[in-house]
N, C-alpha and C positions, 0 to 999 in steps of 0.2 A: 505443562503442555506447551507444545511448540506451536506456537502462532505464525502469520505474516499478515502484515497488515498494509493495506492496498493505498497508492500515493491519496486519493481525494479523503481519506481519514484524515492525514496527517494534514492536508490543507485547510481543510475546515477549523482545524484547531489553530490557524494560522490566520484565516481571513474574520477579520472586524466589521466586517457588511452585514453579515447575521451573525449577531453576539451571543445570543441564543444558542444557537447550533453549536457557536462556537465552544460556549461555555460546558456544552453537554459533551461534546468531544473530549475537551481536555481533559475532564472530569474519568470519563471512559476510558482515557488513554494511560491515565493515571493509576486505575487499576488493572489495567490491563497488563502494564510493564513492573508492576508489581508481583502482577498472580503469575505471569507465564514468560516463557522464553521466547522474545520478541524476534523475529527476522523479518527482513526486508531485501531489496534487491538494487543494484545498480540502477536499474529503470525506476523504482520510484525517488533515488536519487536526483538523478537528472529532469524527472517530471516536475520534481519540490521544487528543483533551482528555478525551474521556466515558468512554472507557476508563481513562486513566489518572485520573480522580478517583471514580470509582464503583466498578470492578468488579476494578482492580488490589484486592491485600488485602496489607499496606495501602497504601492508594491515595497518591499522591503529593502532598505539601502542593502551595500554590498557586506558590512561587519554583520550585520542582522544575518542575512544568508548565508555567509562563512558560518555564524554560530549555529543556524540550525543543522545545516550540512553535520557539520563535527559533534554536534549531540546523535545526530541519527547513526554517525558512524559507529558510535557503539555499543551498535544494535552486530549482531551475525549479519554480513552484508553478503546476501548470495552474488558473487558474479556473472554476469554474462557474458557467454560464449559462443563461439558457432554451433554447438553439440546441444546448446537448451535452443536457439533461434531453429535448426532442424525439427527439435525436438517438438518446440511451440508451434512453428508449420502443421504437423502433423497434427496435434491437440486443436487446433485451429479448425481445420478442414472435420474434425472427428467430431468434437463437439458444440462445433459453428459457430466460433468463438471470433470475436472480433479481433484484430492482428494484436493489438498491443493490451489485450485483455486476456491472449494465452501466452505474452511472455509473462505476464506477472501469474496465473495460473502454472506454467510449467514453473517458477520459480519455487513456489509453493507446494509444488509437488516433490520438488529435487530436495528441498531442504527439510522435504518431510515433516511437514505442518501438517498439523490436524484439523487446521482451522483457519479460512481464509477470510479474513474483516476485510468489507467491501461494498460499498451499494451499488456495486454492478454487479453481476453473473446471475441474480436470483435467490433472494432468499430462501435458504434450505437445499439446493442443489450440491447435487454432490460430481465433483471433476477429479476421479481416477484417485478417490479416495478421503480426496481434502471437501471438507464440509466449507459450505458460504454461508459467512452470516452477514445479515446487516444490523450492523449495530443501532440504527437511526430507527429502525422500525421499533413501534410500542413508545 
């Protein structure tokens, strides 16, 4: 099954404040990129960078983040373009989606995932097809 899985998954698996959380993420992620065809998108690329050099504590030297960067590369990296930012406009205003919570939704939608890991949008909601789940609940 084709998955996407949303930038604050992969952060958690990153951040050592909650070791816990962290531990349960990895663990999750691990079979996740095992059982299914993982995709992602240029946006939670560049969220992971800014994330992991700003607001991790402490944040992660520069070879740290070149290394995660180039593992998530290869994952299917959907790109962003002007035709999914239209696109997300629209999913935006339609299902009153936060602005940068329907690009990674329209991402998920273009790459025809079946299943959007994420502790945002609502557990169980379904956005134009693509199921949300949160992994963290239970």
């Amino acid at each position: 099954m084709r998955v996407f899985i949303d930038t604050n998954l992969w952060a958690y698996r990153l951040d050592r404040r909650e070791a816990t959380k962290s531990e349960r993420v990895r663990g999750w992620l691990a079979e996740v990129i095992a059982d299914h065809e993982v995709v992602i998108s240029t946006q939670v690329l560049i969220e992971l960078r800014a994330v992991a050099s700003r607001k991790l504590q402490p944040p992660l030297g520069d070879r740290q983040i070149t290394d995660v960067l180039e593992a998530l590369n290869g994952f299917e990296v959907l790109g962003t373009d002007a035709n999914l930012i239209l696109d997300a406009h629209q999913l935006a205003i339609r299902e009153q989606l936060s602005w940068f919570d329907a690009l990674i939704a329209e991402a998920a939608i273009r790459s025809r995932c079946a299943v959007l890991f994420s502790e945002d949008f609502g557990h169980g909601r379904r956005i134009a097809g693509v199921e949300v789940v949160n992994p963290l609940l239970g």
